[in-house]
C-alpha positions as CSV (number, residue, x, y, z in Angstrom):
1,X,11.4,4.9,-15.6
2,X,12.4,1.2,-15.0
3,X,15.9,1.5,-16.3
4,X,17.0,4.2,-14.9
5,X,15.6,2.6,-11.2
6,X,17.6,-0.4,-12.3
7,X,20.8,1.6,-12.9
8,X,20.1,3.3,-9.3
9,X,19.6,0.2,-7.6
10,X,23.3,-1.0,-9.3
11,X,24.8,2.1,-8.1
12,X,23.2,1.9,-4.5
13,X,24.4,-2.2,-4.4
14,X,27.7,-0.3,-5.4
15,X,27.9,1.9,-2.9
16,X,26.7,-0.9,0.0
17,X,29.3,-2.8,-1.2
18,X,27.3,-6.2,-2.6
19,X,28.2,-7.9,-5.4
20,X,24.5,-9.3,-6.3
21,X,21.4,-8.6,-5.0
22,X,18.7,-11.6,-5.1
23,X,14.9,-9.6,-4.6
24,X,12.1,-11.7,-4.2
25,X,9.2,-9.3,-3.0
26,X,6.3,-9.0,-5.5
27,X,6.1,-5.2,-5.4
28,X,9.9,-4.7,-4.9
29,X,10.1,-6.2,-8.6
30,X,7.6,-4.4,-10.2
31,X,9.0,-1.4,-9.2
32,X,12.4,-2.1,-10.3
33,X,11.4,-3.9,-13.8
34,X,7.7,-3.2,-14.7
35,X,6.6,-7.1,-13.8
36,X,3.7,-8.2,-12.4
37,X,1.7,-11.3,-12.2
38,X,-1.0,-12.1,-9.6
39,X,0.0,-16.1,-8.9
40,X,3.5,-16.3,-7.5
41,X,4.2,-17.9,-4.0
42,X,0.1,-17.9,-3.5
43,X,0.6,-20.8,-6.1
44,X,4.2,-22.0,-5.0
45,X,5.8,-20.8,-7.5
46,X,8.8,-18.2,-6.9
47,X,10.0,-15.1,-9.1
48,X,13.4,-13.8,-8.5
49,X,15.0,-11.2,-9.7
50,X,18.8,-10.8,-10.0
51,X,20.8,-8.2,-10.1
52,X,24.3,-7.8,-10.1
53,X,26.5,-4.7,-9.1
54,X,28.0,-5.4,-12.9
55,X,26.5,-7.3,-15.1
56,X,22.9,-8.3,-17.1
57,X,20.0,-8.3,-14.5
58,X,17.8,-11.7,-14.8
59,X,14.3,-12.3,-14.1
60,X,13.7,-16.0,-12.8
61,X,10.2,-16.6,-13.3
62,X,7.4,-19.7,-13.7
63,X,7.4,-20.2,-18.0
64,X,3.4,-19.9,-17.6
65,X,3.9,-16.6,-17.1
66,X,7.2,-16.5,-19.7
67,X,5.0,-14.4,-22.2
68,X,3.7,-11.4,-19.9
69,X,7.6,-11.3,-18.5
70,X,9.1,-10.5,-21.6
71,X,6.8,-8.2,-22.6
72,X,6.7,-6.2,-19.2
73,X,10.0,-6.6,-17.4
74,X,12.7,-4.4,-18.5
75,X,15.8,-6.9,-17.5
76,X,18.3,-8.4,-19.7
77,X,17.0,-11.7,-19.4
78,X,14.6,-14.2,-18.7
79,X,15.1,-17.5,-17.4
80,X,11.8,-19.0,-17.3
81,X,11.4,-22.6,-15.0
82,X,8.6,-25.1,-15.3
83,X,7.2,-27.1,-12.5
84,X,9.0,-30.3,-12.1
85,X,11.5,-29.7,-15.2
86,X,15.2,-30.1,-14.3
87,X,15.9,-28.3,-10.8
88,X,12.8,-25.7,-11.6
89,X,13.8,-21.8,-10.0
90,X,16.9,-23.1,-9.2
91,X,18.5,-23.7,-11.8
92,X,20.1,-20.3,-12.5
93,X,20.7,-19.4,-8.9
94,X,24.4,-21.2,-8.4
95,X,25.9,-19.3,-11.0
96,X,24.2,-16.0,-9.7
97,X,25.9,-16.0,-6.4
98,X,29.2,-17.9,-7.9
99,X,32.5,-16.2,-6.6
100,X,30.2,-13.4,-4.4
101,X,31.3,-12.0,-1.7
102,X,28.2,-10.5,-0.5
103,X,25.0,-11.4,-1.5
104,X,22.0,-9.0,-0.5
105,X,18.2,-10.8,-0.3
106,X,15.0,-9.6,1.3
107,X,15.1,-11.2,4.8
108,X,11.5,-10.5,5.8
109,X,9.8,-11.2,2.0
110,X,11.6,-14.0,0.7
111,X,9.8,-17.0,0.8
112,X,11.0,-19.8,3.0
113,X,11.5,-22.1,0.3
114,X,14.2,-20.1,-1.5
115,X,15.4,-18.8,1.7
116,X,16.2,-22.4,2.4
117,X,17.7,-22.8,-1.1
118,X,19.8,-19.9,-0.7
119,X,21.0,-20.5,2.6
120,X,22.3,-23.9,1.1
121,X,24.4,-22.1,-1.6
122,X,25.5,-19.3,0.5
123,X,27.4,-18.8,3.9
124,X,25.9,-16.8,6.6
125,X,28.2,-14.4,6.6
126,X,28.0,-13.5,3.2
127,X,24.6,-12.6,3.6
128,X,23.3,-9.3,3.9
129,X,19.9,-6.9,4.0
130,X,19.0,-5.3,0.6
131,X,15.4,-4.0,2.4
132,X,16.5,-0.9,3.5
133,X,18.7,0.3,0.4
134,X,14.9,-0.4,-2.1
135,X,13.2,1.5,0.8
136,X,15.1,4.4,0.5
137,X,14.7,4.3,-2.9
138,X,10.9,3.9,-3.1
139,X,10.6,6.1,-0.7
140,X,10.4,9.2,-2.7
141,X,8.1,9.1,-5.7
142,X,8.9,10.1,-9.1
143,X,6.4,12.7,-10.9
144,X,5.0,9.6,-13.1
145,X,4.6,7.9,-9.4
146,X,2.7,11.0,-8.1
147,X,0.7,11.3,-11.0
148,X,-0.4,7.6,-10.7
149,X,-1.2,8.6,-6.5
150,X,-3.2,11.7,-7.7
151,X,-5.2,9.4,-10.1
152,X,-5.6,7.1,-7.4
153,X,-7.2,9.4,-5.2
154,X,-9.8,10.5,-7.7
155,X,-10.6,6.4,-8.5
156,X,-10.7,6.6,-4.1
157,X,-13.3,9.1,-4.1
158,X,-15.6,7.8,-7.0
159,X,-15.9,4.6,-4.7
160,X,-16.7,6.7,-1.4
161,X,-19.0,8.9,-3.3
162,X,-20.4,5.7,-4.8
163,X,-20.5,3.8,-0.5
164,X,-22.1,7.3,0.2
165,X,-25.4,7.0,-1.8
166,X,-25.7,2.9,-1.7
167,X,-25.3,3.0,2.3
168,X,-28.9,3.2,3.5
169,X,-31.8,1.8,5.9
170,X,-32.9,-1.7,5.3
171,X,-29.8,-2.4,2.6
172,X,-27.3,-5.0,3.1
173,X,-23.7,-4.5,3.6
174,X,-22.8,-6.1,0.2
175,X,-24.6,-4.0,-1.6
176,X,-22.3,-1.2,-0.4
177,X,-19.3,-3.1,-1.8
178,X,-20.8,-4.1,-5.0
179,X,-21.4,-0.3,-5.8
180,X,-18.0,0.9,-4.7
181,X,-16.2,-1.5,-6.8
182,X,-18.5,-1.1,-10.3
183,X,-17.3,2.9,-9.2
184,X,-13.6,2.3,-9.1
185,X,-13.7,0.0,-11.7
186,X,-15.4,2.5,-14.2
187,X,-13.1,5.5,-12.7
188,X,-10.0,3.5,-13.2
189,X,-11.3,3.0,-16.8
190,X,-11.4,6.0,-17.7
191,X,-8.5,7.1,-16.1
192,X,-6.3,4.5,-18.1
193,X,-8.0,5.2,-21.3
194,X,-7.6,9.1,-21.2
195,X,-3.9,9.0,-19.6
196,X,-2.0,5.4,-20.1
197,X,-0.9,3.5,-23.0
198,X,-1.3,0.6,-20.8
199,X,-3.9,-2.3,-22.6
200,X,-2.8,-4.7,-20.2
201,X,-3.2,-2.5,-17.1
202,X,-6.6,-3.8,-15.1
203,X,-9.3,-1.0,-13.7
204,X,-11.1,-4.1,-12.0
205,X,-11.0,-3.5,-7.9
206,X,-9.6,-6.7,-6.7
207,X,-9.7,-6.4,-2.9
208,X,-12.3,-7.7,-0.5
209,X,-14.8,-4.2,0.7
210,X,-13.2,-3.0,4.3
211,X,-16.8,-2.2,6.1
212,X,-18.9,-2.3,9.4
213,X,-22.1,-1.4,10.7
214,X,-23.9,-1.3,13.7
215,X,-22.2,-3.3,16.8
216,X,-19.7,-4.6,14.5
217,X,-18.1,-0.5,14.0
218,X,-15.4,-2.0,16.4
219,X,-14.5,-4.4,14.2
220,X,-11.6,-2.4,12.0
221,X,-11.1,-4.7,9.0
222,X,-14.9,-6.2,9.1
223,X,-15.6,-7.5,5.3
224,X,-19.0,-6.4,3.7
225,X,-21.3,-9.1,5.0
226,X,-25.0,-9.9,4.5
227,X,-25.9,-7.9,7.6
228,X,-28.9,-5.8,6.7
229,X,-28.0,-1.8,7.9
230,X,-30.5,0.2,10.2
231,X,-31.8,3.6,11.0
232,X,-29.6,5.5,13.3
233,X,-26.5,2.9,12.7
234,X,-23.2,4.3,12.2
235,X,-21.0,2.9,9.1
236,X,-17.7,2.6,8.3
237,X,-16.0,2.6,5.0
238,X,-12.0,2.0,4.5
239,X,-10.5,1.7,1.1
240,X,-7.0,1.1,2.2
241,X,-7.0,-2.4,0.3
242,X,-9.5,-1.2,-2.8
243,X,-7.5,1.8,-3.5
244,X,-5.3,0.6,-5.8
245,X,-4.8,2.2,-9.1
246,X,-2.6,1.4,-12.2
247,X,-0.6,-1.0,-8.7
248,X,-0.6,2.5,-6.7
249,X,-2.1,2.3,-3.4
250,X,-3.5,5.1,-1.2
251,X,-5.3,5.3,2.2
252,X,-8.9,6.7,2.7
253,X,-12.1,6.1,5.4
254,X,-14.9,7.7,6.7
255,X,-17.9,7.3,9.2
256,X,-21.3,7.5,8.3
257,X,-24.4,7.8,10.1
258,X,-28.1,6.1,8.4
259,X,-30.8,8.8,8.7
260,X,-29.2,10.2,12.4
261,X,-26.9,9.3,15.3
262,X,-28.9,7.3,17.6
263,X,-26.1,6.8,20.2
264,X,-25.3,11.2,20.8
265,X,-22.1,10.3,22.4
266,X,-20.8,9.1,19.3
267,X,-20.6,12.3,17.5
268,X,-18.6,13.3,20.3
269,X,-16.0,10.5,19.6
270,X,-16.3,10.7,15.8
271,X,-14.9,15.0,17.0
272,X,-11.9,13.6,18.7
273,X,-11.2,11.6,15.6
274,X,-11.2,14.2,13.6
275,X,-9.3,16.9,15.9
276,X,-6.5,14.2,16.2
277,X,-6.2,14.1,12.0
278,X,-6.1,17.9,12.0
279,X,-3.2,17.9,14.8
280,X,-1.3,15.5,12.5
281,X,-2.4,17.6,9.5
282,X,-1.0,20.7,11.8
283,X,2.4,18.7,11.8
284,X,2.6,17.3,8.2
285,X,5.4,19.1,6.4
286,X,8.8,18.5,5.1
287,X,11.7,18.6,7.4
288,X,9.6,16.9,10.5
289,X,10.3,13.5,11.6
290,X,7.7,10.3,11.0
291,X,7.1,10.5,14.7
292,X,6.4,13.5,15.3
293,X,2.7,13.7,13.4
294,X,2.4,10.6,15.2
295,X,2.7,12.5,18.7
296,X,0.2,15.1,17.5
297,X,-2.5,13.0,16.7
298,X,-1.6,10.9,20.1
299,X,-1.8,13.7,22.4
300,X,-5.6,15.0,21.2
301,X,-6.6,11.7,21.6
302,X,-4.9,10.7,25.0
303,X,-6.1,13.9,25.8
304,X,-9.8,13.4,25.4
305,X,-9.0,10.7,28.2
306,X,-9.3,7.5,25.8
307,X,-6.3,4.9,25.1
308,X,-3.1,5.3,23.2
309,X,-4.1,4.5,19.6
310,X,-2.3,2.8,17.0
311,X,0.1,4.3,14.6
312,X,-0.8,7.6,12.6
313,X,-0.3,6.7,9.3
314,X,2.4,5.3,6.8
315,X,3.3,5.7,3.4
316,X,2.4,4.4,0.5
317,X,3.2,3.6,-3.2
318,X,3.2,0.7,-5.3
319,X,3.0,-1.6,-1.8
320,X,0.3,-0.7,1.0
321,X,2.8,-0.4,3.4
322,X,6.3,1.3,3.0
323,X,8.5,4.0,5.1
324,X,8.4,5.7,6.7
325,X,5.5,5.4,9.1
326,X,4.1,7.9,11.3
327,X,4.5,6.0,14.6
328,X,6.4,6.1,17.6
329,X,10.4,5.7,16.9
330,X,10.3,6.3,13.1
331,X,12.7,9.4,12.9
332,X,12.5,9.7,9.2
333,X,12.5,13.1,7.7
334,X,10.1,13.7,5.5
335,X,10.5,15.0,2.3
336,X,8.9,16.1,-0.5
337,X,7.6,13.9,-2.9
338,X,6.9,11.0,0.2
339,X,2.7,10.0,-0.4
340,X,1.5,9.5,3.0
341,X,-1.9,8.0,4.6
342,X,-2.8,10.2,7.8
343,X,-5.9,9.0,9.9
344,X,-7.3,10.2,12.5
345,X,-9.2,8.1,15.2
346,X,-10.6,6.9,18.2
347,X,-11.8,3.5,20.0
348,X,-14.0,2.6,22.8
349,X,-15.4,-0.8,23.3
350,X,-18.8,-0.1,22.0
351,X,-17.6,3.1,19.0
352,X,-14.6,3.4,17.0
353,X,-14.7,6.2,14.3
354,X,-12.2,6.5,11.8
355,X,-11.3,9.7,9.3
356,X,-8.1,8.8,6.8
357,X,-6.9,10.3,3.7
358,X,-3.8,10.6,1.6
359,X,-1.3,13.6,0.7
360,X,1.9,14.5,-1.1
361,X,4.7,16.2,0.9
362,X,5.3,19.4,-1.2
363,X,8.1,21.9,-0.7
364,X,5.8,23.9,1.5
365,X,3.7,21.7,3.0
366,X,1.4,18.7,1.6
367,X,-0.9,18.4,-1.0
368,X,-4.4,16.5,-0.6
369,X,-5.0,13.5,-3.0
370,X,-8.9,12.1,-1.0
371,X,-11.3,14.0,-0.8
372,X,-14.5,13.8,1.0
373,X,-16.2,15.9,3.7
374,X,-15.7,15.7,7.5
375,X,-18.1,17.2,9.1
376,X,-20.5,15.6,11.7
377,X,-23.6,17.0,9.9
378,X,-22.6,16.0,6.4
379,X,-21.7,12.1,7.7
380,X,-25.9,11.4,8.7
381,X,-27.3,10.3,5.2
């Protein structure tokens, strides 16, 4: 799978017309060679793949992590650095972009340190963007990718199903997250034992819990707290950052309601939310632009008389974030095999509610990967 994504990537430099590409973005290089550590810039130290329209492909990498990088990245060679040896990552960069006429980098994920670096060795002009030729590319998933975003989904719903029962009166947020990770964890365990020859792959969740109750509900990306939950509270639970099996991420959320709705007007809301994800669902299908499940979903809720909301959704894979994404502008046609997160919503300054899940884009239509019911009466535990 890694070779042959290394001989498209050649083909695609090729074709662009670079000589050597120089890609710096953590998920760009998994993707392309298999590699993964958890410590590069977060500890200041760079990994840098580079790959050459002819010629061996080279992994640049710290030597504390020399070990796990030839045993996991499928590249020719690797050029370990060590901090304060010699001239450290840079060492093999001269001789990389030697005699290039065009050398494509990641403008918006390479750190500033090497950007620096390279800027030093290379002339402006000889610079170009290699972003949008890997997004093409990881754009549409391979049947070992959707296979990996279908177990995703089922490690995404052990966790909600596992939020579901520990959400409750008198309990304290943390609780919540403690039970949705031992859930994921132990799904993704299983999952890796039964299907993947892959001892080094972790099940452990390692993201913080997305979650609010109460008065904080408005407060999107609230962290799991110490705040002790209440009767009649609404919930929300997002596993946008959790879901993230064998490196494949996914989007899923859900409101909840403890014991029953204490504010009526809210089950209201949580309806437009809802009826704005099924007008994007209406959309979702192959040959549609990005946009246009974005309008769906904008005109239920504009309709309903409350603000323009933010985007749709946006696809996903092996980074939380990649194209297209379902927002205003984004012409992309989508295709079959794209994984997209489609939400549905709606925000007031006292009640946001929030329904998001995940789907293939099939030949026909799309294919649900979350799971988990909708329904104002089934969301009151």
């Amino acid at each position: 799978m890694f070779e042959a994504r290394m001989d498209e990537l050649r083909r695609r430099i090729g074709e662009a017309g670079f000589d050597v590409a120089l890609i710096t973005d953590d998920d760009a290089v998994y993707y392309l060679t298999g590699y993964y550590d958890y410590l590069h810039m977060e500890f200041g130290r760079p990994t840098i793949l580079v790959v050459p329209r002819q010629g061996k492909a080279l992994l640049v990498t710290p030597t504390i992590d020399s070990v796990v990088a030839r045993t996991s990245a499928r590249v020719d060679r690797v050029a370990p650095w060590n901090d304060g040896a010699g001239s450290e990552w840079r060492e093999e960069l001269p001789g990389a972009v030697k005699g290039a006429a065009r050398v494509a980098i990641e403008p918006n994920h390479m750190p500033p340190i090497v950007r620096a670096y390279v800027d030093e060795l290379v002339a402006k002009e000889k610079l170009a963007d290699i972003t949008p030729v890997i997004a093409a590319m990881r754009m549409i998933k391979s049947p070992q990718e959707l296979q990996l975003a279908r177990h995703a989904g089922e490690v995404a719903g052990a966790m909600m199903d596992a939020g579901r029962a520990a959400i409750g009166d008198g309990v304290p947020e943390f609780e919540v997250a403690i039970a949705t990770s031992q859930a994921g964890t132990r799904k993704a365990a299983e999952l890796l034992s039964s299907h993947y020859n892959d001892a080094d792959m972790s099940p452990n969740t390692h993201f913080l819990q997305i979650m609010a109750s109460g008065k904080d509900i408005i407060k999107t990306h609230h962290r799991a707290s110490t705040r002790i939950m209440r009767r009649g509270e609404p919930v929300f639970l997002c596993f946008c950052g959790m879901t993230n099996f064998h490196r494949f991420k996914l989007g899923f959320d859900r409101t909840f309601w403890i014991g029953e709705i204490s504010d009526p007007t809210q089950a209201d809301l949580y309806e437009v939310a809802v009826e704005s994800q099924k007008a994007a669902l209406a959309v979702l299908k192959p040959g549609v632009t990005a946009e246009s499940v974005h309008v769906a979903y904008v005109e239920v809720i504009q309709e309903a008389g409350f603000d323009y909301p933010f985007r749709c959704g946006r696809a996903t894979g092996f980074s939380f974030l990649e194209r297209p994404q379902l927002v205003a502008g984004d012409k992309t046609i989508l295709q079959p095999g794209m994984v997209l997160a489609v939400d549905g919503s709606v925000a007031t300054d006292t009640f946001r509610a929030q329904v998001g899940d995940s789907f293939i884009i099939t030949d026909t239509g799309y294919e649900q990967i979350t799971h988990h019911p909708k329904l104002v009466a089934d969301m009151i535990l």
